[in-house]
N, CA, C and O atoms as a printed pandas DataFrame, in Angstrom:
     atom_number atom_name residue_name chain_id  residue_number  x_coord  y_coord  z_coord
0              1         N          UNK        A               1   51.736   13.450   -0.054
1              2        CA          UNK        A               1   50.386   13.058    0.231
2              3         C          UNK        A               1   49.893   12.160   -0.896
3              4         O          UNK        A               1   50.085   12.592   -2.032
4              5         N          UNK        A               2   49.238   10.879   -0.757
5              6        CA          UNK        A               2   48.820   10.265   -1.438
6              7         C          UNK        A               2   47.180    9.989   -1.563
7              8         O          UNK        A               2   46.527    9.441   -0.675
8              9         N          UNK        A               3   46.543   10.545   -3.032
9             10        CA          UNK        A               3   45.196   10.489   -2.962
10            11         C          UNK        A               3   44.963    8.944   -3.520
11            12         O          UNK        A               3   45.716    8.425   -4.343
12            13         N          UNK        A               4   44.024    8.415   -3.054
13            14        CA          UNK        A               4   42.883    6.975   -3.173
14            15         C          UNK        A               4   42.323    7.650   -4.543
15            16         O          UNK        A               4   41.822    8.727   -4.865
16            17         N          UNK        A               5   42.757    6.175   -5.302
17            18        CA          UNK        A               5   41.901    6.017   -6.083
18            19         C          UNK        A               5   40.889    5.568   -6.591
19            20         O          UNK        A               5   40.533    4.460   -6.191
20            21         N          UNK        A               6   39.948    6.350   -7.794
21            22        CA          UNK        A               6   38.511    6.053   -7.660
22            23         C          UNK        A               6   38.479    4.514   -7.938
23            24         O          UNK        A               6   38.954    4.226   -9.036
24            25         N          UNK        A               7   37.978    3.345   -7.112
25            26        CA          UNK        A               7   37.863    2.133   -7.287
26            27         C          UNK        A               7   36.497    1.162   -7.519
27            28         O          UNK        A               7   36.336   -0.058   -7.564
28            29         N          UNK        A               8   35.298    2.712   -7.685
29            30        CA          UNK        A               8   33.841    2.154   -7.639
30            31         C          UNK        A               8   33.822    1.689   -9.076
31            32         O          UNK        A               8   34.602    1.874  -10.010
32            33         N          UNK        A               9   32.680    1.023   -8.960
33            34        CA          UNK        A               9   32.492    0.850  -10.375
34            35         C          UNK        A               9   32.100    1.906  -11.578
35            36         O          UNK        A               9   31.855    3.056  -11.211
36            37         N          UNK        A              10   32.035    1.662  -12.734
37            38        CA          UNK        A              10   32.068    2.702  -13.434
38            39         C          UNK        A              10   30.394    2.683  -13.832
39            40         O          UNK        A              10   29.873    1.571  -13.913
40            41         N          UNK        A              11   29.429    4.065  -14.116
41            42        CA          UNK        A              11   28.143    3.528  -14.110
42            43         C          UNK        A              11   28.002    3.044  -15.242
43            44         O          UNK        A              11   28.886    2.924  -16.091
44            45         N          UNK        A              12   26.232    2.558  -15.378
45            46        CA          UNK        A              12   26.017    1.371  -16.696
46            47         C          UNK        A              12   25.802    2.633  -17.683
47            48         O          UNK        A              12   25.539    3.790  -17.357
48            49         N          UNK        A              13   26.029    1.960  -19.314
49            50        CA          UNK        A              13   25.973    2.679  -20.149
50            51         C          UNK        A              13   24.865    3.297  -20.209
51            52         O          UNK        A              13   24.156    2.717  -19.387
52            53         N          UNK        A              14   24.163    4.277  -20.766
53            54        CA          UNK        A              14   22.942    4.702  -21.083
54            55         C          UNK        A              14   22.245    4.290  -21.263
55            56         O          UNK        A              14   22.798    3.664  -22.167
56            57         N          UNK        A              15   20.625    3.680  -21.303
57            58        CA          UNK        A              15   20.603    2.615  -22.033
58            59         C          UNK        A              15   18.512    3.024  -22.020
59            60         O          UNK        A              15   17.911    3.303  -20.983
60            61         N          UNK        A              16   18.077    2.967  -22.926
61            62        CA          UNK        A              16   17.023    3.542  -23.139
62            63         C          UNK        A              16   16.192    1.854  -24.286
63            64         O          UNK        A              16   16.759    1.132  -25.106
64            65         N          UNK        A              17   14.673    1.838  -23.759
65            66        CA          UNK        A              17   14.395    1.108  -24.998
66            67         C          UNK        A              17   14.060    1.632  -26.171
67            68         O          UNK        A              17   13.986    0.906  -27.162
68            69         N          UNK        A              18   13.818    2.925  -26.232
69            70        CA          UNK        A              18   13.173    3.608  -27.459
70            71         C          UNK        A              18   14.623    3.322  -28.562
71            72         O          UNK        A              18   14.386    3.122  -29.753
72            73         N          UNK        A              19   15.791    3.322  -28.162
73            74        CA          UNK        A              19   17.272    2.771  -29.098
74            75         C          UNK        A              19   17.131    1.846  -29.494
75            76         O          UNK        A              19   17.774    1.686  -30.531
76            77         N          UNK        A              20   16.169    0.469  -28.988
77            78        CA          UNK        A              20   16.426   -0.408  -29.545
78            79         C          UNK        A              20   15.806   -0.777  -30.963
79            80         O          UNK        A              20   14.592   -0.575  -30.944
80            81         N          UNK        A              21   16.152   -1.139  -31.891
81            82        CA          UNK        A              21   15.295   -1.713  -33.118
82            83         C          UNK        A              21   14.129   -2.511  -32.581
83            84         O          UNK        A              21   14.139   -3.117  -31.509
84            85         N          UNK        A              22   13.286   -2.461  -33.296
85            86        CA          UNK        A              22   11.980   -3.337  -33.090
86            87         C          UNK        A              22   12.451   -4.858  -32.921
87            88         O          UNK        A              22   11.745   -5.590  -32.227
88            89         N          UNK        A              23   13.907   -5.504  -33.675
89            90        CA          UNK        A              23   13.672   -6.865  -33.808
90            91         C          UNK        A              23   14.635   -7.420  -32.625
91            92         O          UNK        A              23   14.749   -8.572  -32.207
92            93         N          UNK        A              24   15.660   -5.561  -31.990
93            94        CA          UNK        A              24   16.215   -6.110  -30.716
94            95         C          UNK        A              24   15.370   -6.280  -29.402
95            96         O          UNK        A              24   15.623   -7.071  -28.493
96            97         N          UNK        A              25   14.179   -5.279  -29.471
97            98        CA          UNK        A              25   13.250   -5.457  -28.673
98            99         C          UNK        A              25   12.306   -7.038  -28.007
99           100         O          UNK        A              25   11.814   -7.423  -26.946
100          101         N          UNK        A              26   12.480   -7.519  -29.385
101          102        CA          UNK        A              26   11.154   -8.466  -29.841
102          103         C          UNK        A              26   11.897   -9.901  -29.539
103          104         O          UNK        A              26   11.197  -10.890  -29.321
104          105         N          UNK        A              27   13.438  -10.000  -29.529
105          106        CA          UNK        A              27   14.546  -10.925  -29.308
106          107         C          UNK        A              27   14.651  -10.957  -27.631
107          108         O          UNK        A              27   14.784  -11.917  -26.872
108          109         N          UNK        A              28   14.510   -9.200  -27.301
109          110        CA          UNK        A              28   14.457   -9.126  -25.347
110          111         C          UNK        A              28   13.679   -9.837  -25.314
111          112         O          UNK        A              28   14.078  -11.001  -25.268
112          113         N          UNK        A              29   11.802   -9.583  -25.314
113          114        CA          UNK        A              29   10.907  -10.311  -25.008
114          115         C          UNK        A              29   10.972  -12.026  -24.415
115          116         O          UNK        A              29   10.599  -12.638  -23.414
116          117         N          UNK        A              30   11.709  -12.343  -25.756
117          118        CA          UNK        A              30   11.295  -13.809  -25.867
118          119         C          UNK        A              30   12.044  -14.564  -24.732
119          120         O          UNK        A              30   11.659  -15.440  -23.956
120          121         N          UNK        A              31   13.178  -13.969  -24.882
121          122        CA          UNK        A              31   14.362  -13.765  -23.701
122          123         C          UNK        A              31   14.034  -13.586  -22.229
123          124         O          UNK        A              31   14.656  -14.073  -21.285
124          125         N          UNK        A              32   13.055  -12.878  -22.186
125          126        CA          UNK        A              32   12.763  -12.326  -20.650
126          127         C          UNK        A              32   11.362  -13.293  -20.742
127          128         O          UNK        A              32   11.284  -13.719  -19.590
128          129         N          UNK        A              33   10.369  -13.789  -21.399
129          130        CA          UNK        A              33    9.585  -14.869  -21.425
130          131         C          UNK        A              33    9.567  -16.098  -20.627
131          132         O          UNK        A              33    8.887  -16.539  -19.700
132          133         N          UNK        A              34   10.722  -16.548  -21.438
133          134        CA          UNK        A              34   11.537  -17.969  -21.388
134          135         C          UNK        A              34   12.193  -17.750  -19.691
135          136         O          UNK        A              34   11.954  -18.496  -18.742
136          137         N          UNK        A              35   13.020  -16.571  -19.678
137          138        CA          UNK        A              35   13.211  -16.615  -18.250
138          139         C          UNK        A              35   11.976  -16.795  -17.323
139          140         O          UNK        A              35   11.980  -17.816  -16.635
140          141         N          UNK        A              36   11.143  -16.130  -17.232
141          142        CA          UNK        A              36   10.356  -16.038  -16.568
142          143         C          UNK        A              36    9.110  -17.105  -16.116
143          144         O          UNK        A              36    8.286  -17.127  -15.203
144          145         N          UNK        A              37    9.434  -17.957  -17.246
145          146        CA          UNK        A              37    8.698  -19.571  -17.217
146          147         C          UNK        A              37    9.319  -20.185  -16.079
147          148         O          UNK        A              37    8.630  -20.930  -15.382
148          149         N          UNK        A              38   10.833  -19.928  -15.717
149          150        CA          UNK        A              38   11.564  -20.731  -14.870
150          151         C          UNK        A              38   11.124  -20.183  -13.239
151          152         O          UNK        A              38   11.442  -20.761  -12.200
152          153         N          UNK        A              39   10.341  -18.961  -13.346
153          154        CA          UNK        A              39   10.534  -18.443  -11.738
154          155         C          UNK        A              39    9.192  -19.488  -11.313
155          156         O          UNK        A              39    8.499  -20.113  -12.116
156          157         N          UNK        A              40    9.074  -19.477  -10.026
157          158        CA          UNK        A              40    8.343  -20.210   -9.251
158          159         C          UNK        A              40    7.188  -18.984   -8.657
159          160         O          UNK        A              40    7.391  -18.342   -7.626
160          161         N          UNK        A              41    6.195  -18.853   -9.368
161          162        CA          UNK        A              41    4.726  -18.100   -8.551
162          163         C          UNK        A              41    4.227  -18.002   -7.889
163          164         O          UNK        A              41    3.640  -16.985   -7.520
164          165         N          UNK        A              42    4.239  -18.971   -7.469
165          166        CA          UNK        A              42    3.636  -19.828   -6.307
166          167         C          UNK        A              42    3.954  -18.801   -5.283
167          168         O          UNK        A              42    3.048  -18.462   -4.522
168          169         N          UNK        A              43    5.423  -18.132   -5.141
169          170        CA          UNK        A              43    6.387  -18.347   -3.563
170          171         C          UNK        A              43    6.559  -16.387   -4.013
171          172         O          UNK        A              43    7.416  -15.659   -3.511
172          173         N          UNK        A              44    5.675  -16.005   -4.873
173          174        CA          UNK        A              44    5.651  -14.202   -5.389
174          175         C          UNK        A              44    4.216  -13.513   -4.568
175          176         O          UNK        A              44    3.151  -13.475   -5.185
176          177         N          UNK        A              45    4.298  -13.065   -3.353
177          178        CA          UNK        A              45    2.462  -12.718   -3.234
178          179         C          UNK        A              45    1.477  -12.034   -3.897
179          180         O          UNK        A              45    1.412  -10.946   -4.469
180          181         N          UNK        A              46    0.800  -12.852   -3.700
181          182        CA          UNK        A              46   -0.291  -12.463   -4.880
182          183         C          UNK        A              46   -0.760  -11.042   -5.106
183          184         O          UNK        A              46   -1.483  -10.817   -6.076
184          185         N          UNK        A              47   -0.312   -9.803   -4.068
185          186        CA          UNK        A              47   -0.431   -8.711   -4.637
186          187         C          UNK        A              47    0.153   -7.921   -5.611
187          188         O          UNK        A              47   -0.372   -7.100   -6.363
188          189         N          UNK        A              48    1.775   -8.415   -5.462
189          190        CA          UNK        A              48    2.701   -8.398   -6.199
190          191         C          UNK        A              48    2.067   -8.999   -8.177
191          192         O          UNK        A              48    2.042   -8.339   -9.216
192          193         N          UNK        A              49    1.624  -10.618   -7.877
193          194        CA          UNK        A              49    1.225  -11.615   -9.110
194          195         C          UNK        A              49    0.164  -10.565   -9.556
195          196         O          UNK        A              49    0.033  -10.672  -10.776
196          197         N          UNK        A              50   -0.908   -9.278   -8.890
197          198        CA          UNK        A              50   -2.095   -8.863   -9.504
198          199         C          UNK        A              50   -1.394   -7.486  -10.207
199          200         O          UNK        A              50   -1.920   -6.969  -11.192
200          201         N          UNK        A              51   -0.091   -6.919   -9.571
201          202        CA          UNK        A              51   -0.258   -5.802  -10.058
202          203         C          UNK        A              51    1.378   -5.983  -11.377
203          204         O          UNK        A              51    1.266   -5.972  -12.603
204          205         N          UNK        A              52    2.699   -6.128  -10.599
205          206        CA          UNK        A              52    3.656   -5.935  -10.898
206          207         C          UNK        A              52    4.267   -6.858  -12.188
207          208         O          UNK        A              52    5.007   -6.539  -13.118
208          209         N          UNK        A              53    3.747   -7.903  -11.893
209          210        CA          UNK        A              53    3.583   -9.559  -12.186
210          211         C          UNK        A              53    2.796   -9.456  -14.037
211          212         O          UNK        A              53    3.330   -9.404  -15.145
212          213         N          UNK        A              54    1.757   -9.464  -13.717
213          214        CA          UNK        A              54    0.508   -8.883  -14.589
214          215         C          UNK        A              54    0.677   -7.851  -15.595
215          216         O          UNK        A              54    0.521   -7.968  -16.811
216          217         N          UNK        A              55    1.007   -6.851  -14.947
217          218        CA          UNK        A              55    1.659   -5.819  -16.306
218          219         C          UNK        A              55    2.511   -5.984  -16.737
219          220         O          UNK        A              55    2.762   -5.281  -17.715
220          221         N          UNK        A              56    3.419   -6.903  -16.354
221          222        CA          UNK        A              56    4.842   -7.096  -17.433
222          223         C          UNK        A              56    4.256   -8.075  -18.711
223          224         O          UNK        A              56    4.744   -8.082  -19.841
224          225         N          UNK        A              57    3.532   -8.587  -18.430
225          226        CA          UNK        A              57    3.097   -9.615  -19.905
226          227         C          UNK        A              57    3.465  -10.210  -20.081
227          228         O          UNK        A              57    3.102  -10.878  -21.049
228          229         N          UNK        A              58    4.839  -10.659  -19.130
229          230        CA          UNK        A              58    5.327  -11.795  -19.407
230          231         C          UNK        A              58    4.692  -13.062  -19.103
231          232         O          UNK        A              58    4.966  -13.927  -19.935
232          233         N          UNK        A              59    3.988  -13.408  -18.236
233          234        CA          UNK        A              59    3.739  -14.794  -17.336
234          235         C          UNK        A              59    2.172  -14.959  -18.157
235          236         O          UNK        A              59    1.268  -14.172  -17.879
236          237         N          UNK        A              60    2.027  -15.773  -18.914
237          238        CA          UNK        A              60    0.586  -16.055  -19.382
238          239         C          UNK        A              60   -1.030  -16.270  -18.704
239          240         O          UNK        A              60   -0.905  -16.690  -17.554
240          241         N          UNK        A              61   -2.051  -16.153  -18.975
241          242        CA          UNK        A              61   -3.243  -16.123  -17.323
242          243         C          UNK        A              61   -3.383  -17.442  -17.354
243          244         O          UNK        A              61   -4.185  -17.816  -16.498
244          245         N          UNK        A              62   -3.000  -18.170  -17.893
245          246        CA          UNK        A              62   -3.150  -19.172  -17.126
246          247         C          UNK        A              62   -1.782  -19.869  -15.910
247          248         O          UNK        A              62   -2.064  -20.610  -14.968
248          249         N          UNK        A              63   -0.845  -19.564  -16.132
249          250        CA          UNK        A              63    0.163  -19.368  -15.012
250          251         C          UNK        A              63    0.099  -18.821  -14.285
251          252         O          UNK        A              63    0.311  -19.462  -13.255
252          253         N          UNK        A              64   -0.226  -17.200  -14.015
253          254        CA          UNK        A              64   -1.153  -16.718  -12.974
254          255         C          UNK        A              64   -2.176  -17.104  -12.353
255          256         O          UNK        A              64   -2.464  -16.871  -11.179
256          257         N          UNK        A              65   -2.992  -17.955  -13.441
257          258        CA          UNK        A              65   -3.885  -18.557  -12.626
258          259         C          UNK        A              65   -3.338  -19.613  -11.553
259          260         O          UNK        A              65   -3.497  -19.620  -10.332
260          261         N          UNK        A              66   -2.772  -20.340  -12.228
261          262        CA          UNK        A              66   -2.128  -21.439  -11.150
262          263         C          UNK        A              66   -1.258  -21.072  -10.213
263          264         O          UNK        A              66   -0.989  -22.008   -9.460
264          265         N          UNK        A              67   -0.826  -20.284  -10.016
265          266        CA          UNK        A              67   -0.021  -19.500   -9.124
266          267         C          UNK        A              67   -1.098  -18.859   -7.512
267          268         O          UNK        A              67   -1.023  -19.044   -6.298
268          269         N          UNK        A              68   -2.071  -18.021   -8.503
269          270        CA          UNK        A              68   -3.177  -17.652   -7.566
270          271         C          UNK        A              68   -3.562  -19.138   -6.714
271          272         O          UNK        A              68   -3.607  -19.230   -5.487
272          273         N          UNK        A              69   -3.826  -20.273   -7.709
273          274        CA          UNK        A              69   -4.492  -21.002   -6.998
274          275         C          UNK        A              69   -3.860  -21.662   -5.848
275          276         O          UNK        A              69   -4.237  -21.471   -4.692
276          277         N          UNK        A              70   -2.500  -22.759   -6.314
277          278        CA          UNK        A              70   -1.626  -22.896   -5.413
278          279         C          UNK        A              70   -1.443  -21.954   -4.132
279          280         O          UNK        A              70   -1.703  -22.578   -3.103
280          281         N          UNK        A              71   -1.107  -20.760   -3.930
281          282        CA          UNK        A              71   -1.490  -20.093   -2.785
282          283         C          UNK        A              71   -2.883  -20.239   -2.042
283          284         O          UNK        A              71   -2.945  -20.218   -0.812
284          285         N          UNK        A              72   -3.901  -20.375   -2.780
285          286        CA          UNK        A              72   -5.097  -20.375   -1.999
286          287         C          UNK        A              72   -5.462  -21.664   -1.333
287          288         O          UNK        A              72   -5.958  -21.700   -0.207
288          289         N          UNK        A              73   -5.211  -22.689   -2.036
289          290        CA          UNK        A              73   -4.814  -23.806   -1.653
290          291         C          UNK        A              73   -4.116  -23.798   -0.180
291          292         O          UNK        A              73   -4.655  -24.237    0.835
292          293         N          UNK        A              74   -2.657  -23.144   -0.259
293          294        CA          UNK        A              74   -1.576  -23.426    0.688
294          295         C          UNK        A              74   -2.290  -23.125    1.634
295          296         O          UNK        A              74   -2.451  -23.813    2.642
296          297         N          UNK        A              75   -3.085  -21.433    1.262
297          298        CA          UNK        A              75   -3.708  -20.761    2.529
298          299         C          UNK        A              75   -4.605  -21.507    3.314
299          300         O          UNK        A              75   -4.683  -21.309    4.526
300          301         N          UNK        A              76   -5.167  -22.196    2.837
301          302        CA          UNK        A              76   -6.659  -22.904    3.188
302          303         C          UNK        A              76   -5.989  -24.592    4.230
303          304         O          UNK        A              76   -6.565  -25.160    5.158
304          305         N          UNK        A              77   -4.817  -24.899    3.662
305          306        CA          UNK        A              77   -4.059  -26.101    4.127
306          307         C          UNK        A              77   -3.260  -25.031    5.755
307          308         O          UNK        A              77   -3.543  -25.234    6.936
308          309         N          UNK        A              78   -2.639  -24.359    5.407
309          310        CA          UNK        A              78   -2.267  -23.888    6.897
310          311         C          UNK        A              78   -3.369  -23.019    7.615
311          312         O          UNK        A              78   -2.947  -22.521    8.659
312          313         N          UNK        A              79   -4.546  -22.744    7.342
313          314        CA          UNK        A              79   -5.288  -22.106    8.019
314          315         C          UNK        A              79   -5.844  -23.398    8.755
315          316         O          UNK        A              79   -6.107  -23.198    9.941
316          317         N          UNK        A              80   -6.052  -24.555    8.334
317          318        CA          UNK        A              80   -7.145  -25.413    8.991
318          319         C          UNK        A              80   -6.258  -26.172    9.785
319          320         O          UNK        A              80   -6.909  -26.911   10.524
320          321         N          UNK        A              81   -4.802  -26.316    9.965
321          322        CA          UNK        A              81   -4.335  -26.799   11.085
322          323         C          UNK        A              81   -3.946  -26.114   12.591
323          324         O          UNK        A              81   -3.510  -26.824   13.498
């Protein structure tokens, strides 16, 4: 009889932020910042941009702002045709 072997992946290491040093923390940030300049807002709904969006701290208010607006905009352009 031949048993299958385990072929899943193996899970991710442990991984907690309270481990990290303050200056590995502060290196994530800038990291997850910079990413986050690249996403497009616009195309995230704005309930998502008020709650999920917003508490991460990443995206600055005035990018949110423009994000909000662009949608309201869009809304107002496909509502009137």
């Amino acid at each position: 009889h031949s048993e299958k072997a385990d072929v899943s992946a193996p899970p991710p290491p442990a991984y907690k932020d309270d481990a990290l040093s303050d200056g590995q923390h502060e290196q994530r940030l800038i990291i997850a910042r910079h990413l986050a300049e690249k996403i497009d807002l616009s195309l995230i709904p704005a309930s998502d941009l008020s709650s999920t969006i917003t508490e991460s701290n990443l995206i600055s208010t005035h990018d949110l702002y423009q994000a909000y607006r662009l949608q309201a905009l869009n809304a107002e352009r496909s509502k009137s045709k």
